[in-house]
MDAnalysis code that builds the backbone (N, CA, C; Angstrom):
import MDAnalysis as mda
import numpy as np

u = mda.Universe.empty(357, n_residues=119, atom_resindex=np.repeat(np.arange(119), 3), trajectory=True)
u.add_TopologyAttr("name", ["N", "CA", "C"] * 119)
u.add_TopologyAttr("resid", np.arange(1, 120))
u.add_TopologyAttr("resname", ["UNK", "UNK", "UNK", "UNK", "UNK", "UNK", "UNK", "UNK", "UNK", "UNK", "UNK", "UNK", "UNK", "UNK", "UNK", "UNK", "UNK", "UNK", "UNK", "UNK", "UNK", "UNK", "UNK", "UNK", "UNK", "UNK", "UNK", "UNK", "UNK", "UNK", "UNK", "UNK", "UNK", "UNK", "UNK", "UNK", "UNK", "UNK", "UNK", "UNK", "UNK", "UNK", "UNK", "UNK", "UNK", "UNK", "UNK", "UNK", "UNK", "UNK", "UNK", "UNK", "UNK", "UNK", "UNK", "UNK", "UNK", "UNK", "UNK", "UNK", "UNK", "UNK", "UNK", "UNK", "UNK", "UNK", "UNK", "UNK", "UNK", "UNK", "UNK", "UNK", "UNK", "UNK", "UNK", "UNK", "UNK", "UNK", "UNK", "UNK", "UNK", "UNK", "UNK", "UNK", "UNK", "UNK", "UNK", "UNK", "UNK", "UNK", "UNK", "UNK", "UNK", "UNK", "UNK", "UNK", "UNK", "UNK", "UNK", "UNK", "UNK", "UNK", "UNK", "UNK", "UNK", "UNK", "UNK", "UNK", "UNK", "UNK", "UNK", "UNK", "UNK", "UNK", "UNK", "UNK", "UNK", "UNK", "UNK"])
u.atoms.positions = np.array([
    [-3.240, 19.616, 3.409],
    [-4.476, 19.666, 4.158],
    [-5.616, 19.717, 3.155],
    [-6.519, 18.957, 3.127],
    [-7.689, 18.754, 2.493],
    [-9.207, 18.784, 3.531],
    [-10.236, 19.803, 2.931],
    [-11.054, 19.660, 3.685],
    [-12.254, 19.782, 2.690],
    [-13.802, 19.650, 2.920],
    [-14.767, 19.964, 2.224],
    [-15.545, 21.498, 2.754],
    [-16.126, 21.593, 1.803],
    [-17.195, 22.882, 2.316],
    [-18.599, 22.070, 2.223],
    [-19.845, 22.899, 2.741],
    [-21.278, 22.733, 2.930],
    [-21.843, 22.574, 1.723],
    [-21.058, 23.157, 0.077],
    [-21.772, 23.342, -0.667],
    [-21.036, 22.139, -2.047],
    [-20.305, 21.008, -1.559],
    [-19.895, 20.291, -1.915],
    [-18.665, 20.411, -2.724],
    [-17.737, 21.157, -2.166],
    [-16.266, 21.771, -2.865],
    [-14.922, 21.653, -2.246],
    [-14.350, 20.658, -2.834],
    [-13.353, 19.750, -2.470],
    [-11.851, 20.568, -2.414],
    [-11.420, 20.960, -1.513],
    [-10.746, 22.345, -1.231],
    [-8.972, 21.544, -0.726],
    [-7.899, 21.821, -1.138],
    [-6.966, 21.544, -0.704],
    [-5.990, 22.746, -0.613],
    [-5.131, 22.881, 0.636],
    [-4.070, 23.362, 0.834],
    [-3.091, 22.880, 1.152],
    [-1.786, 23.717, 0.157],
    [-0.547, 23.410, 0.595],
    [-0.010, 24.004, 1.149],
    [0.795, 23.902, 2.143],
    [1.015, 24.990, 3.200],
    [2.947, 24.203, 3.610],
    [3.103, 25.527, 3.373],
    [4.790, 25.378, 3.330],
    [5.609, 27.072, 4.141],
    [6.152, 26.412, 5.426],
    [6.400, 27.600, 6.518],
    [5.083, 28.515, 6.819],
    [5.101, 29.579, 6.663],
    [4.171, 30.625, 6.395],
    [3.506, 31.091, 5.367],
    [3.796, 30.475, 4.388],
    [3.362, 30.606, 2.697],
    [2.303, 29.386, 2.869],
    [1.477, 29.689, 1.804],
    [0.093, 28.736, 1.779],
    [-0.508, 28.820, 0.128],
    [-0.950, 27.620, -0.328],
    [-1.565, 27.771, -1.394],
    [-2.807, 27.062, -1.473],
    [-3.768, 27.691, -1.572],
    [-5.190, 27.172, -1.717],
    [-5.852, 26.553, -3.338],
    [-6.271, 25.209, -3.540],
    [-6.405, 24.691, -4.951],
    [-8.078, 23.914, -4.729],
    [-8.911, 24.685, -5.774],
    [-10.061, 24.573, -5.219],
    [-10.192, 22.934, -6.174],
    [-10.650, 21.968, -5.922],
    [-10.178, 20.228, -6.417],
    [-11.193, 20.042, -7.503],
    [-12.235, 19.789, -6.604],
    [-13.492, 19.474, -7.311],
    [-14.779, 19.767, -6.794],
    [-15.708, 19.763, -7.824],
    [-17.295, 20.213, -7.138],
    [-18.133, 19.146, -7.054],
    [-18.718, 18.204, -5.999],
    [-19.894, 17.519, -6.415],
    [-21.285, 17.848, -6.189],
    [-21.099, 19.097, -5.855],
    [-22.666, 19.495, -5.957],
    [-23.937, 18.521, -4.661],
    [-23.216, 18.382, -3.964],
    [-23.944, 18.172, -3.018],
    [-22.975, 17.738, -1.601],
    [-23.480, 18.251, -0.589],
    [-22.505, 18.002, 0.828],
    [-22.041, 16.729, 1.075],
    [-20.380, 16.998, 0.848],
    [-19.359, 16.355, 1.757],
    [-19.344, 15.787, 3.356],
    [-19.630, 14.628, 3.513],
    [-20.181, 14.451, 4.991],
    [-18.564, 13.673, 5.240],
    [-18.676, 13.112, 4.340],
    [-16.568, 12.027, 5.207],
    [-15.560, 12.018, 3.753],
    [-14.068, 12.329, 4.762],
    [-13.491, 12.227, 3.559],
    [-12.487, 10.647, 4.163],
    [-11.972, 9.747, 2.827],
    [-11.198, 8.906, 3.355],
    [-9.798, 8.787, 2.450],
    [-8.985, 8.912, 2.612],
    [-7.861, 8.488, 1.926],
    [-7.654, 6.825, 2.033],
    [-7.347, 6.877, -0.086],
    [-6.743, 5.025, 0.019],
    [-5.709, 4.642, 1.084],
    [-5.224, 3.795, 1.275],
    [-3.653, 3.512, 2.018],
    [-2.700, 4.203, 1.585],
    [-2.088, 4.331, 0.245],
    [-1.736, 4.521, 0.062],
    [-1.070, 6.562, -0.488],
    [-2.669, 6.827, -0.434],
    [-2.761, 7.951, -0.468],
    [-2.805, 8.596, -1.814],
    [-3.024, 7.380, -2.745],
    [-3.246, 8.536, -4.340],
    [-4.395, 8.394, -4.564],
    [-5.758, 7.945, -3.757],
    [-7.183, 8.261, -3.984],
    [-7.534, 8.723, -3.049],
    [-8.394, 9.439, -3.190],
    [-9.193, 10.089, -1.686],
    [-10.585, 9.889, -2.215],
    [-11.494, 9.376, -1.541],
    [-12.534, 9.112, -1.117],
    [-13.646, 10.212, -0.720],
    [-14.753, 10.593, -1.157],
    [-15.557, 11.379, -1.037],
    [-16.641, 11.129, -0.838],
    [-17.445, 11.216, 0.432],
    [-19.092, 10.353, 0.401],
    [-19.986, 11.820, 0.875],
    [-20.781, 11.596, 0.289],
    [-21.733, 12.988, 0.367],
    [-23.163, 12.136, 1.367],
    [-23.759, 13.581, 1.993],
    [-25.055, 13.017, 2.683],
    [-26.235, 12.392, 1.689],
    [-25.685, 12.373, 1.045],
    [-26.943, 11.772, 0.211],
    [-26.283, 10.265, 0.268],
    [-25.713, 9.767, 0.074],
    [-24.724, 8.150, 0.011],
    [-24.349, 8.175, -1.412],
    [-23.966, 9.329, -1.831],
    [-23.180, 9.065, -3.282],
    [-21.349, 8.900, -2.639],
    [-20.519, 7.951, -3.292],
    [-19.519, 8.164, -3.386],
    [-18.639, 8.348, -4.529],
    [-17.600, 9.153, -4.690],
    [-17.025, 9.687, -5.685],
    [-15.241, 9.595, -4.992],
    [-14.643, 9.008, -5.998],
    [-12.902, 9.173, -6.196],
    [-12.527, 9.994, -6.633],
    [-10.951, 10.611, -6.201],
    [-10.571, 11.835, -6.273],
    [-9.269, 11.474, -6.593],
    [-8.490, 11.525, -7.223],
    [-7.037, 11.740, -7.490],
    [-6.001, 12.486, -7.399],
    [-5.615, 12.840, -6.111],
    [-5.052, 14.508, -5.986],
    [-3.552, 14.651, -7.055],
    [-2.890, 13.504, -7.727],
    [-1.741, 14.079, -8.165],
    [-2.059, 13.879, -9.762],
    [-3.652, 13.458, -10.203],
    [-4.023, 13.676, -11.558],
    [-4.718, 15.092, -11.822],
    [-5.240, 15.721, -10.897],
    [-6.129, 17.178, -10.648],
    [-6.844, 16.929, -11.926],
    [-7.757, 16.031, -11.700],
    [-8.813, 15.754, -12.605],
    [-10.253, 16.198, -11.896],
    [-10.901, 15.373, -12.282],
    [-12.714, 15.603, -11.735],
    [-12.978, 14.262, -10.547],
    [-13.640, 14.596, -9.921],
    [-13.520, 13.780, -8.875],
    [-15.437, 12.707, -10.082],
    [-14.790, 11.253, -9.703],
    [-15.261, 10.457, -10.382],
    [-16.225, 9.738, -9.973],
    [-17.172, 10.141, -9.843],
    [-18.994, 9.217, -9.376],
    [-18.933, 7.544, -9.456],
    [-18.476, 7.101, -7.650],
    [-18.356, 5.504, -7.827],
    [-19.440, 4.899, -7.487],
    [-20.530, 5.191, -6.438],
    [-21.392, 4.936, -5.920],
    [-22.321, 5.471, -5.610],
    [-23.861, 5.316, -5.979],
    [-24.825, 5.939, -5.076],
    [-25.961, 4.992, -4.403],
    [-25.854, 5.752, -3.386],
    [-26.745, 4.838, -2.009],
    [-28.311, 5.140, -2.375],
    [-28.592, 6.136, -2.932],
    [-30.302, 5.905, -3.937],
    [-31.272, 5.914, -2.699],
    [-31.714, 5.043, -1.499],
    [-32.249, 4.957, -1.346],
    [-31.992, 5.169, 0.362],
    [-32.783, 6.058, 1.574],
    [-31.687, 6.151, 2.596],
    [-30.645, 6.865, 2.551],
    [-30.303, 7.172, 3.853],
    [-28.901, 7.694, 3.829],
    [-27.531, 6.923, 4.143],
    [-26.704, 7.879, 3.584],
    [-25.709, 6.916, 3.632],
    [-25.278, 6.653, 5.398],
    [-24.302, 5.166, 5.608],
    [-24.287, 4.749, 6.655],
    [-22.188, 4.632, 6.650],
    [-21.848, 4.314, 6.184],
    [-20.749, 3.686, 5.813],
    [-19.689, 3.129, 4.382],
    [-18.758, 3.398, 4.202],
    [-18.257, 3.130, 3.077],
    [-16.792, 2.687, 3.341],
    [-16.195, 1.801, 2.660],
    [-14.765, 1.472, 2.983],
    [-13.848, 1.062, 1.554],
    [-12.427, 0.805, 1.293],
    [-12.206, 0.115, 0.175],
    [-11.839, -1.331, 0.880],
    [-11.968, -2.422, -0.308],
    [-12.054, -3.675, -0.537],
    [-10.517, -4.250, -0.658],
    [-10.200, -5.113, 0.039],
    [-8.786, -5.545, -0.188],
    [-9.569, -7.355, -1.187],
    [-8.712, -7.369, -1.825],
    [-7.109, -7.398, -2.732],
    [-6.944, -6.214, -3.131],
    [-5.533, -5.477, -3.382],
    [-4.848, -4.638, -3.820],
    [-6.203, -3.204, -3.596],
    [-6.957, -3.508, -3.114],
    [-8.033, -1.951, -2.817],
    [-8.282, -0.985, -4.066],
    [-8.840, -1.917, -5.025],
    [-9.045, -1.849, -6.575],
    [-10.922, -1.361, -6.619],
    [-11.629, -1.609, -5.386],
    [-12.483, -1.236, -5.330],
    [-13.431, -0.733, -4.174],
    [-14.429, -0.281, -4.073],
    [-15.162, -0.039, -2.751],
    [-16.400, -0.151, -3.223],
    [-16.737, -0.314, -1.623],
    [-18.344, -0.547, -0.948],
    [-18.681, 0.354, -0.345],
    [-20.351, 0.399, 0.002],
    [-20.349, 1.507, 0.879],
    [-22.226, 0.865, 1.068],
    [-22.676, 1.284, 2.246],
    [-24.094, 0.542, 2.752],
    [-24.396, 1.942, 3.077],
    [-26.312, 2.133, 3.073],
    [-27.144, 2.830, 3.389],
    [-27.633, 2.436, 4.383],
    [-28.627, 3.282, 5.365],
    [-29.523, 2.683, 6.180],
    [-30.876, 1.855, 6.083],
    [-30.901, 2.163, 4.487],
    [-31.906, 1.483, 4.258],
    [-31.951, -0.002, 4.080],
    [-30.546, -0.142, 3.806],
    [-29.549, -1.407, 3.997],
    [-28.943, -2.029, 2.305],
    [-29.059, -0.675, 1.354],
    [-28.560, -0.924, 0.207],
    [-27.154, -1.147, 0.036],
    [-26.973, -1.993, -0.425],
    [-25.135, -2.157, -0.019],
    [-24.771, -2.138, -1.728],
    [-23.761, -1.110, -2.116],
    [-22.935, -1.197, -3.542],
    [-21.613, -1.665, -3.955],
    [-20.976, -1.651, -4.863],
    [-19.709, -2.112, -4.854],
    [-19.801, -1.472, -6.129],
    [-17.865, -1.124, -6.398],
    [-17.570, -0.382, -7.518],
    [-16.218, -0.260, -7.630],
    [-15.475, -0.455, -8.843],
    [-14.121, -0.056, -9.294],
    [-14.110, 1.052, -9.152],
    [-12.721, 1.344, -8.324],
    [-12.007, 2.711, -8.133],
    [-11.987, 3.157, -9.468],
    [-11.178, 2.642, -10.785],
    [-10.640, 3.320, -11.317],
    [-11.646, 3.968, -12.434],
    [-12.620, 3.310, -12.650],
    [-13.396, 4.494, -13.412],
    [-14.965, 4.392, -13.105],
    [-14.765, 3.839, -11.673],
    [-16.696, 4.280, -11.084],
    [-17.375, 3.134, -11.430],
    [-17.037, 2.195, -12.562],
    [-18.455, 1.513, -12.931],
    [-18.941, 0.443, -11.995],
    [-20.103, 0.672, -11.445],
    [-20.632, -0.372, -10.350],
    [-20.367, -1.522, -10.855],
    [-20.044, -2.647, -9.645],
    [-19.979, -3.929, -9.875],
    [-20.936, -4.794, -9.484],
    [-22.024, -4.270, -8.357],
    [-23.250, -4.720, -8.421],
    [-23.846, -4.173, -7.091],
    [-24.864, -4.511, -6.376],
    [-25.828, -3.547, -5.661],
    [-26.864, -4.875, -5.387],
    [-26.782, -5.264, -3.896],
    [-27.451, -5.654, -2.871],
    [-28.725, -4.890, -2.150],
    [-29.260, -5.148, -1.830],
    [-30.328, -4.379, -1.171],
    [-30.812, -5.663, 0.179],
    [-30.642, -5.422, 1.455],
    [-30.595, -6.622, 2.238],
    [-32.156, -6.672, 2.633],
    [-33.238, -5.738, 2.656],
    [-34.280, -5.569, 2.552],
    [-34.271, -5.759, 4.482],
    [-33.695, -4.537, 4.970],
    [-33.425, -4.317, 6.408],
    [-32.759, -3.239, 6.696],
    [-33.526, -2.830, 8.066],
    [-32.666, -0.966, 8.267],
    [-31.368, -1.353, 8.929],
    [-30.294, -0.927, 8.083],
    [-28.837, -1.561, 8.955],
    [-28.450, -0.079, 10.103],
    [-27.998, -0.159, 10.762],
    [-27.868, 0.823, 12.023],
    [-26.419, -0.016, 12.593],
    [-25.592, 0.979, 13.451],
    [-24.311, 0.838, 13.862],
    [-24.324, 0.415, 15.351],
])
């Protein structure tokens, strides 16, 4: 079980019968609004109200890794990218749209559609 707190602290439990272990993950310093797991389940996905997104690796228990920020607006949406889901996107309302490699954050480039995108 994985959940966030208000103060941006990436909190997992393992919970086995009645026994439980709490493993505090990572901090990003600003609120956790959605969490998403890859398909596969060895990235988890972290988008904060601000439209930053950050990767998480739960079986490296590393630092959760700054892939995206929405800069401008709030964030609206974020998903990963097929072939093999090597990277993600994620759009603001302001209608900034990013893209970025999972594996070590570095943006791949940043659209701005110059329009308020809404759902």
């Amino acid at each position: 079980l994985c959940f966030s707190t208000q103060e941006g602290v990436l909190i997992f439990y393992h919970i086995k019968g009645l026994q439980y272990e709490m493993k505090i993950c990572a901090d990003v310093l600003e609120p956790i609004s959605s969490l998403m797991f890859f398909p596969d389940y060895t990235v988890l996905l972290l988008i904060t109200d601000q439209g930053t997104a950050y990767s998480y690796k739960p079986a490296h228990s590393g630092e959760a890794i700054k892939l995206l920020d929405a800069c401008k607006g709030c964030f609206l949406a974020a998903d990963f990218l097929a072939p093999e889901n090597k990277y993600c996107v994620s759009v603001a309302i302001s209608g900034a749209v990013l893209a970025g490699f999972l594996e070590d954050g570095s943006c791949l480039g940043k659209l701005n559609l110059d329009i308020e995108v809404c759902v």
